[in-house]
C-alpha positions, 0 to 999 in steps of 0.5 A, a space after each residue: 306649301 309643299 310638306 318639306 317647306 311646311 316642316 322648315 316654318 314649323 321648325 323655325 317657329 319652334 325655335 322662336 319659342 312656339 311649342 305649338 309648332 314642336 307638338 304639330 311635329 311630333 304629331 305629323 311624324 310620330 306614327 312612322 318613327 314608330 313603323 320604322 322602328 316598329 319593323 326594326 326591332 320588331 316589338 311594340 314596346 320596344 317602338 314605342 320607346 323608341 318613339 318617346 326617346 325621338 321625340 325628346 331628341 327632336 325637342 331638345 336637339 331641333 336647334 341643330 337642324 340645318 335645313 340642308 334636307 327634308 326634316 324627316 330624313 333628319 327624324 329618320 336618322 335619329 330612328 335608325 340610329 336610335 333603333 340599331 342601339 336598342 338592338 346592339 343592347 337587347 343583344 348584349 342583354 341576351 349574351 349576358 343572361 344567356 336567354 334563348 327565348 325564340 318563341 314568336 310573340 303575338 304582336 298585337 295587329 287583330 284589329 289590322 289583321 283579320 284573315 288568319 293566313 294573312 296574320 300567319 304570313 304577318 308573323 312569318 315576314 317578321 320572323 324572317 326580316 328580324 333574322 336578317 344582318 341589321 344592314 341588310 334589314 335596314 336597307 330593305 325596310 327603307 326601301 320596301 316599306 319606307 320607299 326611300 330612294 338609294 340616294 335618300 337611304 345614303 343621306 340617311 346611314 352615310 352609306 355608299 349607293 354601291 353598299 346599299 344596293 349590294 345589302 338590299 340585294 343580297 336581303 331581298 333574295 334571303 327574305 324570297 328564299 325564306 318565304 318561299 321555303 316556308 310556303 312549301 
């Protein structure tokens, strides 16, 4: 039984009543809600949250699933969605407080991270992904770490191929320039 049809038996058993299902879900997708979010907004509370609001959408909103496509392409929708209102408000927060704090955090991957240029290229990577346009981040990490298609990212975000495409360009060669620049 193949992943996709696999999540429809869960999703339908779900919705006849068995939580079981729901938990066996939220396990199975947990972990890349919170990666995607994770490289969105850049922070590990901020992804977490995002995880935790997921989840609840997913518990509460899985009865209007359709099954027109793979239940993660559904998951992922909610996360970016989820993720670019977290980032439209933390800006809206930073307008109003006037906070100009830009320091790089320390984002907690030691025990994934060992080498310390490896960790410093980490950082720099970060940095530089969060300075993107949103579209054009997006776009990348879909496609760099997610490994969606351009057809899966146009399901997901309602985006023309064409647009995509152009974003992942023009966000790929400003994510070159910067780590080059930054290698010098």
């Amino acid at each position: 039984m193949n992943v996709k049809t696999d999540d429809f038996e869960l999703v339908r058993n779900f919705l006849s009543g068995n939580e079981q299902s729901f938990n066996i879900l939220a396990r199975r997708y947990q972990e890349r809600i919170y990666w995607h979010a994770r490289r969105m907004l850049g922070d590990h509370d901020d992804a977490h949250e995002i995880v935790q609001q997921v989840l609840l959408v997913m518990h509460s909103k899985l009865n209007t699933f359709s099954f027109n496509s793979a239940l993660y392409t559904w998951v992922y929708k909610i996360t970016a969605t989820r993720s670019m209102n977290l980032l439209k408000k933390k800006k809206l927060q930073r307008i109003f407080t006037f906070s100009s704090d830009d320091a790089v955090e320390n984002f907690g991957y030691e025990n994934i991270i060992e080498n310390i240029e490896a960790k410093e290229r980490f950082i720099r990577m970060e940095k530089h992904l969060n300075s993107l346009p949103v579209k054009q981040r997006q776009v990348f990490i879909m496609r760099n770490y997610d490994e969606f298609s351009y057809e899966e990212i146009s399901n997901i975000t309602g985006k023309s191929i064409g647009a995509l495409k152009a974003n992942y360009f023009h966000a790929f060669k400003k994510m070159k320039e910067l780590m080059e620049k930054n290698d010098d």
